[in-house]
N, CA, C and O atoms as a Tinker XYZ file with bonds, in Angstrom:
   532  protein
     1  N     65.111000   63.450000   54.069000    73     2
     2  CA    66.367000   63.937000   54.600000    64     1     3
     3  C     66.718000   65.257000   53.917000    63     2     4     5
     4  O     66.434000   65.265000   52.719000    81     3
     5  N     67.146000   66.129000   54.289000    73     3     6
     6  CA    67.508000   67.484000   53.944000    64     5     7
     7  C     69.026000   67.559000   54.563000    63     6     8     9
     8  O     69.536000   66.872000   55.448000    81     7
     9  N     69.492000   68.486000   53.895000    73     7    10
    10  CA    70.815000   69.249000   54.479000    64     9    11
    11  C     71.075000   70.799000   54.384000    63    10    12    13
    12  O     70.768000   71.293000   53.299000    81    11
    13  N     71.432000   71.389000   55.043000    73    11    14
    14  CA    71.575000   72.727000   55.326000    64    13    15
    15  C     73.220000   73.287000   54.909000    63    14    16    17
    16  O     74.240000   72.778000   55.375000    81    15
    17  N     73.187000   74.612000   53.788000    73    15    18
    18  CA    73.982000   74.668000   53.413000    64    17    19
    19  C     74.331000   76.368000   54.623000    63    18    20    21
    20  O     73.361000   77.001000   55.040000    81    19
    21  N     75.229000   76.636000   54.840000    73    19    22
    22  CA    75.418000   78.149000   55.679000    64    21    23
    23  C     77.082000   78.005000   55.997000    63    22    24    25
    24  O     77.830000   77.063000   56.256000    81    23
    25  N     77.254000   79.648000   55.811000    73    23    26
    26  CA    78.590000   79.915000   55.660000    64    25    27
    27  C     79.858000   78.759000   55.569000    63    26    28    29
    28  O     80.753000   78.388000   56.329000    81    27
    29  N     79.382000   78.400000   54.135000    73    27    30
    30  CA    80.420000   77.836000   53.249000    64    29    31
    31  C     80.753000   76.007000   53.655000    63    30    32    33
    32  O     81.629000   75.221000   53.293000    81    31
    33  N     79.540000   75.894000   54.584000    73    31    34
    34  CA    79.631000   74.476000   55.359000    64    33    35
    35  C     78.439000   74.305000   55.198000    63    34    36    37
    36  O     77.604000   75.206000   55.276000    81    35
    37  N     78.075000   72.501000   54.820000    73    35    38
    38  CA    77.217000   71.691000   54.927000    64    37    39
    39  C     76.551000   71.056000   55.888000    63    38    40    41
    40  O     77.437000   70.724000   56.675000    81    39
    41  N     75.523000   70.683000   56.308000    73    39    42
    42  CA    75.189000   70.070000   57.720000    64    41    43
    43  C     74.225000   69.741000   57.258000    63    42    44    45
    44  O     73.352000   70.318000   56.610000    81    43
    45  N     74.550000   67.590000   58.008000    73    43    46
    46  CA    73.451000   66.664000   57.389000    64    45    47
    47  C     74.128000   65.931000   57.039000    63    46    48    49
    48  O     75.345000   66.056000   57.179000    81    47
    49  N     73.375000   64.568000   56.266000    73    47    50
    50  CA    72.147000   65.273000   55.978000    64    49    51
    51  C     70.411000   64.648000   57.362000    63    50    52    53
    52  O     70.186000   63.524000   57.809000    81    51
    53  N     69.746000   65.751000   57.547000    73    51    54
    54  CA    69.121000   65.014000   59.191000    64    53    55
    55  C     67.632000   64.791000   58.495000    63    54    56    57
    56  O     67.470000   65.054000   57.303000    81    55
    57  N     66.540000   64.279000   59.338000    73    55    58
    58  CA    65.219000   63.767000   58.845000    64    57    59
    59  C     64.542000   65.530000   58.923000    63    58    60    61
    60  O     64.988000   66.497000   59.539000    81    59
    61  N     63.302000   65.408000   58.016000    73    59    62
    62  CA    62.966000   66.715000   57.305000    64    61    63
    63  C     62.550000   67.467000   58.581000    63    62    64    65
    64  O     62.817000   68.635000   58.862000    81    63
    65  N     61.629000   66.304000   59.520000    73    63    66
    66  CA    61.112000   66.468000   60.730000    64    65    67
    67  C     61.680000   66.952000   62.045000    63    66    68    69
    68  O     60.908000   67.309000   62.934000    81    67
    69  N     62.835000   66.977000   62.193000    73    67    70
    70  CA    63.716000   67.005000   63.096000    64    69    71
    71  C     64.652000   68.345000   63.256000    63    70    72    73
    72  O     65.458000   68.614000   64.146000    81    71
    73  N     64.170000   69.292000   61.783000    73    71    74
    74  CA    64.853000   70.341000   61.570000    64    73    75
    75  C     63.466000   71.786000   61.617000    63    74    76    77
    76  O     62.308000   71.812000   61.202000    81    75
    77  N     64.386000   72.879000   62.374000    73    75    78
    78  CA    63.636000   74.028000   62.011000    64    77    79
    79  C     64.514000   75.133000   61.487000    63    78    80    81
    80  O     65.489000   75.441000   62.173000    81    79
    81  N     64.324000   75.672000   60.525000    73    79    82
    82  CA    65.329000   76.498000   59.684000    64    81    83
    83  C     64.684000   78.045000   60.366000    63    82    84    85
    84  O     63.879000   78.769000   59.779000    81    83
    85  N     65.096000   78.227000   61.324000    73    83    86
    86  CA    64.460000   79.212000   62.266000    64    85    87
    87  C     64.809000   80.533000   61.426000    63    86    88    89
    88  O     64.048000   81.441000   61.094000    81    87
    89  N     66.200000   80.375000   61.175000    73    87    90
    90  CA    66.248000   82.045000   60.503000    64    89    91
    91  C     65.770000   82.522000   59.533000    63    90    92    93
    92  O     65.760000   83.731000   59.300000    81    91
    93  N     65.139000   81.352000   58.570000    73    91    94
    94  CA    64.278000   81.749000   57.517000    64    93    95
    95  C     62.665000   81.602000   57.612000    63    94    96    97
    96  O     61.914000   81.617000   56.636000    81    95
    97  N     62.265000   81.455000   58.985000    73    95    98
    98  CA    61.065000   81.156000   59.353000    64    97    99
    99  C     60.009000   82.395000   59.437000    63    98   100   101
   100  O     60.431000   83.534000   59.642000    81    99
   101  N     58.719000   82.148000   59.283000    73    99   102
   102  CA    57.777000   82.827000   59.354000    64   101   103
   103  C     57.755000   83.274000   61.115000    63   102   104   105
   104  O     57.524000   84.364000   61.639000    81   103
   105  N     58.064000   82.075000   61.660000    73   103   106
   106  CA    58.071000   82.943000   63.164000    64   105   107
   107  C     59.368000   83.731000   63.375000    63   106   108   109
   108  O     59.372000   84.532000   64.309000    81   107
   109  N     60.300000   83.623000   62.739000    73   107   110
   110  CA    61.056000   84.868000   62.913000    64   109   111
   111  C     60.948000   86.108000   62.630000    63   110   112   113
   112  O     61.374000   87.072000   63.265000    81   111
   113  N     60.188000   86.067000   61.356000    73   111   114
   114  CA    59.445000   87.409000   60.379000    64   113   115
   115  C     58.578000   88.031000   61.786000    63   114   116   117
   116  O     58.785000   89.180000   62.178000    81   115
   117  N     57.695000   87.203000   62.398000    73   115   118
   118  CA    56.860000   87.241000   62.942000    64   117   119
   119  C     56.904000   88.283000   64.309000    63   118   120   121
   120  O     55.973000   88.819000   64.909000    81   119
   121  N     58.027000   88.326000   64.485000    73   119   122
   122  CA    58.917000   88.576000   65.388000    64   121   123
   123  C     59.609000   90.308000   65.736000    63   122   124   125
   124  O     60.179000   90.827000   66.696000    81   123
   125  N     59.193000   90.744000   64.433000    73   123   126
   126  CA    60.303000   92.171000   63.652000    64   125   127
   127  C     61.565000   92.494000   63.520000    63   126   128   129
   128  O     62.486000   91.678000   63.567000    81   127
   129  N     61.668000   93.507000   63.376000    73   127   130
   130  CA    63.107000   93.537000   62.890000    64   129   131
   131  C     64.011000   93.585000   64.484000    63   130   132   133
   132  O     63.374000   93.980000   65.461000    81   131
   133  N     65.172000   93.258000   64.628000    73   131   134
   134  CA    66.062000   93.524000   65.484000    64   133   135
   135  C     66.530000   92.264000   66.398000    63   134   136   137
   136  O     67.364000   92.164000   67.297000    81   135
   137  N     65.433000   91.136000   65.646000    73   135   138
   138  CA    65.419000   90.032000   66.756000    64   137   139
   139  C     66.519000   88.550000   65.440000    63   138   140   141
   140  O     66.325000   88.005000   64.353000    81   139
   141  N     67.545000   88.556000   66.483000    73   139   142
   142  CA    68.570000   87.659000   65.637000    64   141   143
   143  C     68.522000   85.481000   65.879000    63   142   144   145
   144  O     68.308000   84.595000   66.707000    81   143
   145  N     68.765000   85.642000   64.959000    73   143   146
   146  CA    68.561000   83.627000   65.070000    64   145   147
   147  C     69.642000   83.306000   64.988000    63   146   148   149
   148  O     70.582000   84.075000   64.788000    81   147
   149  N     69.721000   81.984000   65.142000    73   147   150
   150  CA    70.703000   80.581000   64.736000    64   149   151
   151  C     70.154000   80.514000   63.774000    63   150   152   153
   152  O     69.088000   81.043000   63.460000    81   151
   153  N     71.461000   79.221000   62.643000    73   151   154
   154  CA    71.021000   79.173000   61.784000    64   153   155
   155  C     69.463000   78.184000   61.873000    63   154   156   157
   156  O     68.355000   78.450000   61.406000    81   155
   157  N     69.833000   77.239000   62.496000    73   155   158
   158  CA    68.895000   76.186000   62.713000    64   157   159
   159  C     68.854000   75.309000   63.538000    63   158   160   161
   160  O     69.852000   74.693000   63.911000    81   159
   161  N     67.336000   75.055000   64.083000    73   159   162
   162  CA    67.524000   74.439000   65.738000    64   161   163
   163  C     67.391000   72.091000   65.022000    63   162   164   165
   164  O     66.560000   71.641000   64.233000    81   163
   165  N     68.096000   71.600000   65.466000    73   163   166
   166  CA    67.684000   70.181000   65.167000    64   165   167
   167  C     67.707000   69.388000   66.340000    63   166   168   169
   168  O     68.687000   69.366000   67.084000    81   167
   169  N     66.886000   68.871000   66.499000    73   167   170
   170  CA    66.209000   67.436000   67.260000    64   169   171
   171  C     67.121000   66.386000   66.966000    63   170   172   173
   172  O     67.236000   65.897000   65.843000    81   171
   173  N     67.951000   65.937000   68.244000    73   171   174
   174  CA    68.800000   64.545000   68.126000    64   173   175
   175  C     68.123000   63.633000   69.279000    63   174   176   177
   176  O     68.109000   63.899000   70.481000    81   175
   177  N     67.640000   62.647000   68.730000    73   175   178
   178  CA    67.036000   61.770000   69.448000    64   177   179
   179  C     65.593000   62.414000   69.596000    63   178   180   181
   180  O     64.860000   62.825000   68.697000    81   179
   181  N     65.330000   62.388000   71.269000    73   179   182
   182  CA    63.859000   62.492000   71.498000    64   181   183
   183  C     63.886000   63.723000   72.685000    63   182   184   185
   184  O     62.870000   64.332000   73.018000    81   183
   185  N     65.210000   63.967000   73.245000    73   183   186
   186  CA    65.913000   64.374000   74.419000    64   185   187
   187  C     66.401000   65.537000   74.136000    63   186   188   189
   188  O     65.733000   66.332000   74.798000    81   187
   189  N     67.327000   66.210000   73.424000    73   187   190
   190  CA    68.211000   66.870000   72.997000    64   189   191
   191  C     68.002000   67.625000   71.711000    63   190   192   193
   192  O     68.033000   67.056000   70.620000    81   191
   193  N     67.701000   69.434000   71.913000    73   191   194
   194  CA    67.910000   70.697000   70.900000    64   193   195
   195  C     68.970000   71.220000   71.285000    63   194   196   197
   196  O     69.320000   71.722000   72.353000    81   195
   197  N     69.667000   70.987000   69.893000    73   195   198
   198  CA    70.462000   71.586000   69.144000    64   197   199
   199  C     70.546000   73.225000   68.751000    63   198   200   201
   200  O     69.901000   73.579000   67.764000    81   199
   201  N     71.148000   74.006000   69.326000    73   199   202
   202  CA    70.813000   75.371000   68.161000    64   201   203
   203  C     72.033000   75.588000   67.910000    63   202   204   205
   204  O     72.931000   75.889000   68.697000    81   203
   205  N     72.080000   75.381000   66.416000    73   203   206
   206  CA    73.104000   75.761000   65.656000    64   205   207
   207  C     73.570000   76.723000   65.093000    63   206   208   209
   208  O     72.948000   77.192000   64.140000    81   207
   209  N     74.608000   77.212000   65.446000    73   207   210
   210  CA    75.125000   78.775000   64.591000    64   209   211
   211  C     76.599000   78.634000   64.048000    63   210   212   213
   212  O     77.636000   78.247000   64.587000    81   211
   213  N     76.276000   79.144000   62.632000    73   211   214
   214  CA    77.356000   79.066000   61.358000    64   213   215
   215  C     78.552000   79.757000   61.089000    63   214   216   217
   216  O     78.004000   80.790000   60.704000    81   215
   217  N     79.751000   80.003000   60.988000    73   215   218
   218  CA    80.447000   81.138000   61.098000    64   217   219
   219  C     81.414000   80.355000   60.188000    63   218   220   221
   220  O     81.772000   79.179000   60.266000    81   219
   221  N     81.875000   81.713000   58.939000    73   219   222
   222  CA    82.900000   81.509000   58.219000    64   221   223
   223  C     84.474000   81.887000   59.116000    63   222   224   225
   224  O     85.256000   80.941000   59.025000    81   223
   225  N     84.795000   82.580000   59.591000    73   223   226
   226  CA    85.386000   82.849000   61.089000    64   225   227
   227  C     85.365000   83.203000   62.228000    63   226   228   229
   228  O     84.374000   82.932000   62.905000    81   227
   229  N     86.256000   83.787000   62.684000    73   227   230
   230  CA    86.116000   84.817000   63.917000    64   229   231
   231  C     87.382000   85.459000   64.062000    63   230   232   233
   232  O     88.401000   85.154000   63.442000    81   231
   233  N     87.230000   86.661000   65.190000    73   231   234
   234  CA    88.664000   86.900000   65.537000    64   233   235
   235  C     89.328000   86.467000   66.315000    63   234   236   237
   236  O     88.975000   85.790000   67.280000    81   235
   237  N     90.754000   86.894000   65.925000    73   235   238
   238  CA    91.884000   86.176000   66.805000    64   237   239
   239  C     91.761000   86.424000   68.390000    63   238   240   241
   240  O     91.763000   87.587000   68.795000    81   239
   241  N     91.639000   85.213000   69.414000    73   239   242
   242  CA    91.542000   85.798000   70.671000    64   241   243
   243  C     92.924000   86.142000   71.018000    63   242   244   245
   244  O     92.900000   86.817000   72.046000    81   243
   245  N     93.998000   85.979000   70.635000    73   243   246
   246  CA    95.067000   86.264000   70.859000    64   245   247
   247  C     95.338000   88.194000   70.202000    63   246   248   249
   248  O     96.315000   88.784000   70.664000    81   247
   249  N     94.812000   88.628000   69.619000    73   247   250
   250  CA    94.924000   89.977000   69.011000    64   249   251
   251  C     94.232000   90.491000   69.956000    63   250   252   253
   252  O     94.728000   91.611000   70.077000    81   251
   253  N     93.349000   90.389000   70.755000    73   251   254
   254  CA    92.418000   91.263000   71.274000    64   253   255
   255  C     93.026000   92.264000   72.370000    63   254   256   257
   256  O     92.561000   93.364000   72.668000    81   255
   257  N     94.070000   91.702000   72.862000    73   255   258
   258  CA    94.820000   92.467000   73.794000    64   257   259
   259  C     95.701000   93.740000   73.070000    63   258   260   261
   260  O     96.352000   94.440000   73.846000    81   259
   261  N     95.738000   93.995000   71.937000    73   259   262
   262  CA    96.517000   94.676000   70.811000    64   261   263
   263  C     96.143000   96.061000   70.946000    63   262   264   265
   264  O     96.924000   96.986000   70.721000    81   263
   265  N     94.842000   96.212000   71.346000    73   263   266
   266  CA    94.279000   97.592000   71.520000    64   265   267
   267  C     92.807000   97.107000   71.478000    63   266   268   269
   268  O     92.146000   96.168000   71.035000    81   267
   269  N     92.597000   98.661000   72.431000    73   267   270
   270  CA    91.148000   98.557000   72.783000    64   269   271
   271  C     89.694000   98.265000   71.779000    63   270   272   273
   272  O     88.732000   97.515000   71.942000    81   271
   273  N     90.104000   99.354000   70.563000    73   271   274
   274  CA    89.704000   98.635000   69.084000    64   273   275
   275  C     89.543000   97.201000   68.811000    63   274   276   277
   276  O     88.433000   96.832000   68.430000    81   275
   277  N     90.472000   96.346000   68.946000    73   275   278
   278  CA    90.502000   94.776000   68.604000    64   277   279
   279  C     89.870000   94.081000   69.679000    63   278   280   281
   280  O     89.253000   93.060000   69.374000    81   279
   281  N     89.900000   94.420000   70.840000    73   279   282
   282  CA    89.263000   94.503000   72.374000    64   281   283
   283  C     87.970000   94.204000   72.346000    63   282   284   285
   284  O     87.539000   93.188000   72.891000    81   283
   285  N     87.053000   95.235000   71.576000    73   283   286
   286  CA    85.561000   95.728000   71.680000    64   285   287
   287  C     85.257000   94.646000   70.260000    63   286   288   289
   288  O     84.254000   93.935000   70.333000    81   287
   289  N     85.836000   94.583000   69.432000    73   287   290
   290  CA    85.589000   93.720000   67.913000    64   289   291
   291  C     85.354000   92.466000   68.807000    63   290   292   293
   292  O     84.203000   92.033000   68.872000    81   291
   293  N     86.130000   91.981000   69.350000    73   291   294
   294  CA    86.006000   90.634000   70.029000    64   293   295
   295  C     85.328000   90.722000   71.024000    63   294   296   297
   296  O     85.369000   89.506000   71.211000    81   295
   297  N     84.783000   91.041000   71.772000    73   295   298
   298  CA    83.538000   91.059000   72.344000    64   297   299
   299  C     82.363000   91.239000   71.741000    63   298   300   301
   300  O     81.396000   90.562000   72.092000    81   299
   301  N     82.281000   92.013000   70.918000    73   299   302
   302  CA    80.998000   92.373000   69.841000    64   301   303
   303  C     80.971000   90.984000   69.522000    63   302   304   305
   304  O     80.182000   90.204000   70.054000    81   303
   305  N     81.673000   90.711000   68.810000    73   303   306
   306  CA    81.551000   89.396000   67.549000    64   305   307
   307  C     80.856000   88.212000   68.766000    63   306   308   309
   308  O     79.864000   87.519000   68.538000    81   307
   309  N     81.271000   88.206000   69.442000    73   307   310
   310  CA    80.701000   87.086000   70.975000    64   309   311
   311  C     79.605000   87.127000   71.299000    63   310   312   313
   312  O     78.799000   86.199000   71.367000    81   311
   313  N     79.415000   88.655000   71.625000    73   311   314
   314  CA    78.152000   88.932000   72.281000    64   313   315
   315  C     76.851000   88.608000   71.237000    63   314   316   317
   316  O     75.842000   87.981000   71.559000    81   315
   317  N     77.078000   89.083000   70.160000    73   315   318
   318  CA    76.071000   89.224000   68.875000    64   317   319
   319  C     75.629000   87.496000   68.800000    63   318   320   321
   320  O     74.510000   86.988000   68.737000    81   319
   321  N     76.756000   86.970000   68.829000    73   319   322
   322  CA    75.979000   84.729000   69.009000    64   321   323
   323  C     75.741000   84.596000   69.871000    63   322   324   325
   324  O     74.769000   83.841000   69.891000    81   323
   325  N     76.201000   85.044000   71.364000    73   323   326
   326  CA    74.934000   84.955000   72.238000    64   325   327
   327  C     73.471000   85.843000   72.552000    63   326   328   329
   328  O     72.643000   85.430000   73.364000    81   327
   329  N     73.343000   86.793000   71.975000    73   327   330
   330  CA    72.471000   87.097000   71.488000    64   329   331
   331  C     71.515000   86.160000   70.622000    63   330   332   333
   332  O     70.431000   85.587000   70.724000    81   331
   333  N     72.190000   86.277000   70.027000    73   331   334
   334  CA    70.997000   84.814000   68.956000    64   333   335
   335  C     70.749000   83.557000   69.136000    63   334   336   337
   336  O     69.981000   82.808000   68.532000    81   335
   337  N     71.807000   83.279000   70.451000    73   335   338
   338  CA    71.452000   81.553000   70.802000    64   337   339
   339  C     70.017000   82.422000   71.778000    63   338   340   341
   340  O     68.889000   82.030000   71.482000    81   339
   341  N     70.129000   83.513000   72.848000    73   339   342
   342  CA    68.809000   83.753000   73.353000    64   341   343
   343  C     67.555000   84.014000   72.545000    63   342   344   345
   344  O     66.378000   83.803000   72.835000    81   343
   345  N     68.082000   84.504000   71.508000    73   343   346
   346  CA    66.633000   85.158000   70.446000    64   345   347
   347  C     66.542000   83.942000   70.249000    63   346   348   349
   348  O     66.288000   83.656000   71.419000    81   347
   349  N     66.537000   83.020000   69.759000    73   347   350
   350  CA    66.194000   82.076000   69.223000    64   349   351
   351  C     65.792000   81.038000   70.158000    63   350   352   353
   352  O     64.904000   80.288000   69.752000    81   351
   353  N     66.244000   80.841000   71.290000    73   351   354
   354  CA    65.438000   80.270000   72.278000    64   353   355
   355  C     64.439000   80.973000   72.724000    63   354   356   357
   356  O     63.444000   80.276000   72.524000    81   355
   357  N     64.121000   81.969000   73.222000    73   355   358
   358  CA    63.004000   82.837000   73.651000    64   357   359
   359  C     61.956000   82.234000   72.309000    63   358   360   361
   360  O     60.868000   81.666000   72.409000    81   359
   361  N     62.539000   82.504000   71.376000    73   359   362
   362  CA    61.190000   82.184000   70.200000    64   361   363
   363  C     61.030000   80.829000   70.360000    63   362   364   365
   364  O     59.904000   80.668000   70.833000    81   363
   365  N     61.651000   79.638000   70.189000    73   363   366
   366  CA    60.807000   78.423000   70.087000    64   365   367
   367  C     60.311000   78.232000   71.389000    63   366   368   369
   368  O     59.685000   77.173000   71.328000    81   367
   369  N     60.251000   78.645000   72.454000    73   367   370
   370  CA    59.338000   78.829000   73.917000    64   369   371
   371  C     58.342000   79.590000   73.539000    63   370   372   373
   372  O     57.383000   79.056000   74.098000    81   371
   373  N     58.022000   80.315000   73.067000    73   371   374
   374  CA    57.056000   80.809000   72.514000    64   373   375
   375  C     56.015000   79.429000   71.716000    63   374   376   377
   376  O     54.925000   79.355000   72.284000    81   375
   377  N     56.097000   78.916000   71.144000    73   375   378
   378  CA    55.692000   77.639000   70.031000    64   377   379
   379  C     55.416000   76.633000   71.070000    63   378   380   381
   380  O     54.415000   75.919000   71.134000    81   379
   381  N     56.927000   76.674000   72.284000    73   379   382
   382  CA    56.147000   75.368000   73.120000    64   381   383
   383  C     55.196000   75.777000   74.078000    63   382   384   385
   384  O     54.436000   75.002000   74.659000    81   383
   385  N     55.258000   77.488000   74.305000    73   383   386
   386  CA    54.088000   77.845000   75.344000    64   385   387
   387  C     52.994000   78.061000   74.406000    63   386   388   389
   388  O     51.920000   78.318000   74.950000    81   387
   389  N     52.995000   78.036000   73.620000    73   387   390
   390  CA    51.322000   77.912000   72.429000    64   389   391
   391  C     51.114000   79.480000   72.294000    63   390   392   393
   392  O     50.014000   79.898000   71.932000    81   391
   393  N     52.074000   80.290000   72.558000    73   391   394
   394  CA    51.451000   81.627000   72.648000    64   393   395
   395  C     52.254000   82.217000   70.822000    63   394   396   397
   396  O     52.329000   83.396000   70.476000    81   395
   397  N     52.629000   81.269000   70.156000    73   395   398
   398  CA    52.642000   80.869000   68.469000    64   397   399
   399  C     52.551000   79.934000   68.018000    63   398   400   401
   400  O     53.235000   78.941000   68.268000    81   399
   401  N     51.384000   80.065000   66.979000    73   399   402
   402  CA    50.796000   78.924000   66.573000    64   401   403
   403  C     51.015000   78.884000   65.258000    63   402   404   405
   404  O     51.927000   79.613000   64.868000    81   403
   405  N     50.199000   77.967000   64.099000    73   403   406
   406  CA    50.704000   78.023000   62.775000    64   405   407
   407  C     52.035000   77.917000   62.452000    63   406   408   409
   408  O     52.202000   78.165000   61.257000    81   407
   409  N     53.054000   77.648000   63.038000    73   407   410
   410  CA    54.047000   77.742000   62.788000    64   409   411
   411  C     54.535000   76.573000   61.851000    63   410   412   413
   412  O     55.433000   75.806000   62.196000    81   411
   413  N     53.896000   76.493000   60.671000    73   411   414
   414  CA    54.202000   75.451000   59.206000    64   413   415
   415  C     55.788000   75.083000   59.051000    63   414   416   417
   416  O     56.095000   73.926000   58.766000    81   415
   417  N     56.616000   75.909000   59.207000    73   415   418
   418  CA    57.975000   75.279000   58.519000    64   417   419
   419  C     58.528000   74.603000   60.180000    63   418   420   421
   420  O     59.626000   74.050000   60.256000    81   419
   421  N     57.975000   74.688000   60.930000    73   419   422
   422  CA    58.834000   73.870000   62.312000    64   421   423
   423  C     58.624000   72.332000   61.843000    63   422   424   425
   424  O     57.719000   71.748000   61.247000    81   423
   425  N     59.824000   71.960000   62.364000    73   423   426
   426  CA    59.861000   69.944000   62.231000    64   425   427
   427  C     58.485000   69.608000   62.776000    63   426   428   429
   428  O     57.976000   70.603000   63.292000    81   427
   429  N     57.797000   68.637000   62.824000    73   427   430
   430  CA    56.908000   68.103000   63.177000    64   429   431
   431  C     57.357000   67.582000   64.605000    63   430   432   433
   432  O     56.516000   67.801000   65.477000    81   431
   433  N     58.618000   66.876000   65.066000    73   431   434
   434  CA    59.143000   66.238000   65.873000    64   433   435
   435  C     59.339000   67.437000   67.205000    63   434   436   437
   436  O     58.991000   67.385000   68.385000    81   435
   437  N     59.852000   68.200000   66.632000    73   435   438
   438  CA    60.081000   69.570000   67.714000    64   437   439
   439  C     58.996000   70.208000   68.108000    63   438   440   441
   440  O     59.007000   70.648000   69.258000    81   439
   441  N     57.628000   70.450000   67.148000    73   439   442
   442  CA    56.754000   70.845000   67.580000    64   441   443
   443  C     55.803000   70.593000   68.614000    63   442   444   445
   444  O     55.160000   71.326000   69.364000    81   443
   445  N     55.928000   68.734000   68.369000    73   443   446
   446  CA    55.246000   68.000000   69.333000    64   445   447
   447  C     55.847000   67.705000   70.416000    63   446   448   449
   448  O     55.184000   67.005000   71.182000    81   447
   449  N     57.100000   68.055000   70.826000    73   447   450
   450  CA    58.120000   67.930000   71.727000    64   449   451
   451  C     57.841000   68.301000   73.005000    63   450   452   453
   452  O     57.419000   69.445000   73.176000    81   451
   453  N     58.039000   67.321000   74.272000    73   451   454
   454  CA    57.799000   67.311000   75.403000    64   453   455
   455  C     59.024000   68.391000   76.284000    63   454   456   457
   456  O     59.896000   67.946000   77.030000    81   455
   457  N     58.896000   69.268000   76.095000    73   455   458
   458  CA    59.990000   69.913000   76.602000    64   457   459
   459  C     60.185000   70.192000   78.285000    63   458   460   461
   460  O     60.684000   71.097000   78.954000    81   459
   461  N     59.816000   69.489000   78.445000    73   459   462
   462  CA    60.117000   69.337000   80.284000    64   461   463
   463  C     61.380000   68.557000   80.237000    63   462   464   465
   464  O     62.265000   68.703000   81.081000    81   463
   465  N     61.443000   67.852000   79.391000    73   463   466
   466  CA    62.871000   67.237000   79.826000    64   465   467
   467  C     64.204000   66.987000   78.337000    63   466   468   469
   468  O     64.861000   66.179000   77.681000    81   467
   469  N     63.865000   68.372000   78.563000    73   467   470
   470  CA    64.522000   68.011000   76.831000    64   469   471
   471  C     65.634000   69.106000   77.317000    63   470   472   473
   472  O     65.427000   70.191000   77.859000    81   471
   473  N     67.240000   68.321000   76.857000    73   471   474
   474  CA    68.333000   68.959000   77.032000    64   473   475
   475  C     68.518000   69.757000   76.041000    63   474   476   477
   476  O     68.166000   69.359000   74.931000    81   475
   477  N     69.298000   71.500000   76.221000    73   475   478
   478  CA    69.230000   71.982000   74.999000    64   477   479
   479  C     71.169000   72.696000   75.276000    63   478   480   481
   480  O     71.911000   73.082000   76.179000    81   479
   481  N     71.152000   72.518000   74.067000    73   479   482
   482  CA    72.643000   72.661000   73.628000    64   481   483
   483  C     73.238000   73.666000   72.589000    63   482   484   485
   484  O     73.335000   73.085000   71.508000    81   483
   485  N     73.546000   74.586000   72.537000    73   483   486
   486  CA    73.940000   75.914000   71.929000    64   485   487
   487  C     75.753000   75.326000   71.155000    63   486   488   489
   488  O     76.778000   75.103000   71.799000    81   487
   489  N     75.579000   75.242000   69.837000    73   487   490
   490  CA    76.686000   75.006000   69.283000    64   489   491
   491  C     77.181000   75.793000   68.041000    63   490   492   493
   492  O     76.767000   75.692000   66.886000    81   491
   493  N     78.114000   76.566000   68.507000    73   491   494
   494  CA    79.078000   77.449000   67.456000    64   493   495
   495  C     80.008000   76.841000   66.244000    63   494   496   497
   496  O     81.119000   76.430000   66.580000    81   495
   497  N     79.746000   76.782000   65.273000    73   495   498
   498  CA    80.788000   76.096000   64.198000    64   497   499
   499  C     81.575000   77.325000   63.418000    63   498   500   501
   500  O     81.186000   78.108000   62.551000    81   499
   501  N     82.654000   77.189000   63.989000    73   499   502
   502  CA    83.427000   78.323000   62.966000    64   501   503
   503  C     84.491000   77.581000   62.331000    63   502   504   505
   504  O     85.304000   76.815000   62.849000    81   503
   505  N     84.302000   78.073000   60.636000    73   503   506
   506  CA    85.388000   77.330000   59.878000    64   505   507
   507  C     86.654000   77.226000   59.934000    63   506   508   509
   508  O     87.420000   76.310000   60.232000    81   507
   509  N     86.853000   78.931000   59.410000    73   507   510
   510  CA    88.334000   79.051000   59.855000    64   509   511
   511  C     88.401000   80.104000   61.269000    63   510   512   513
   512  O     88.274000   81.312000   61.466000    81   511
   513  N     88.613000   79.174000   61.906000    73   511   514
   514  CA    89.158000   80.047000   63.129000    64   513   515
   515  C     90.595000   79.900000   63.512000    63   514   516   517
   516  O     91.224000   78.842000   63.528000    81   515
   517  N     91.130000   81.341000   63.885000    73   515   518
   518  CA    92.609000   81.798000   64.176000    64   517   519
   519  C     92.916000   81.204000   65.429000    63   518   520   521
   520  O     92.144000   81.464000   66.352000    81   519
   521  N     93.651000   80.638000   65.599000    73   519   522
   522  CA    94.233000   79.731000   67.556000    64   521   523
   523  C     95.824000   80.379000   67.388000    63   522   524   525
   524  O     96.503000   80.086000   68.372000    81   523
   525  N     96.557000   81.182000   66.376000    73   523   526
   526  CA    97.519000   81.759000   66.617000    64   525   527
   527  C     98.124000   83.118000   67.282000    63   526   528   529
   528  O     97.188000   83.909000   67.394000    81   527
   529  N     99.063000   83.559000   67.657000    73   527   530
   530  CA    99.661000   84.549000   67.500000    64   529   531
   531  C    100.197000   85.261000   66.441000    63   530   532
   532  O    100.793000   86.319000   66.646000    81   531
């Protein structure tokens, strides 16, 4: 069992197998520079990937209307995690189309994973996030 420590939150603790710590992975290296991850993709059940992304906050969606400045911040900050829920899917399709191999730090469980029918689920955890005015 392992647990994953990222922006200031714990997660876990899950089986060693079931986890790929994608952003510190050799297939991300693998990859070059410019290409962004989740923190880490995990296997629930036999059915269902997880890609997880960490956030100590975000901005206020209520400020964004304040000016065009606060406007573009909040879209950036959005766009940049969906960005990385795609980078990071594009790469483990890569692993399940065999067109990367060696890939040592992937779970064992995910690697061997039947992905024809495997549900996948993109989940944002932000700690402190603003819901005020």
């Amino acid at each position: 069992m392992i647990t994953i420590e990222e922006s200031k939150m714990v997660f876990g603790p899950y089986p060693e197998e079931n986890v790929f710590r994608i952003e510190d992975s050799g297939l991300h290296a693998s990859f070059g520079e410019g290409i962004k991850t989740v923190e880490f993709i995990l296997l629930q059940g036999r059915e269902k990937l997880l890609f997880v992304e960490a956030k100590t906050s975000c901005p206020n969606p209520f400020n964004k209307e304040e000016s065009k400045e606060k406007a573009e911040k909040f879209e950036a900050y959005f766009a940049e995690i969906a960005d990385k829920f795609i980078d990071s899917l594009q790469m483990l399709l890569n692993v399940a189309l065999k067109r990367k191999e060696n890939i040592e730090e992937i779970g064992k469980y995910i690697k061997e994973l039947n992905y024809a029918g495997v549900k996948i689920r993109f989940i944002l955890v932000i700690q402190n996030a603003e819901n005020e005015k």
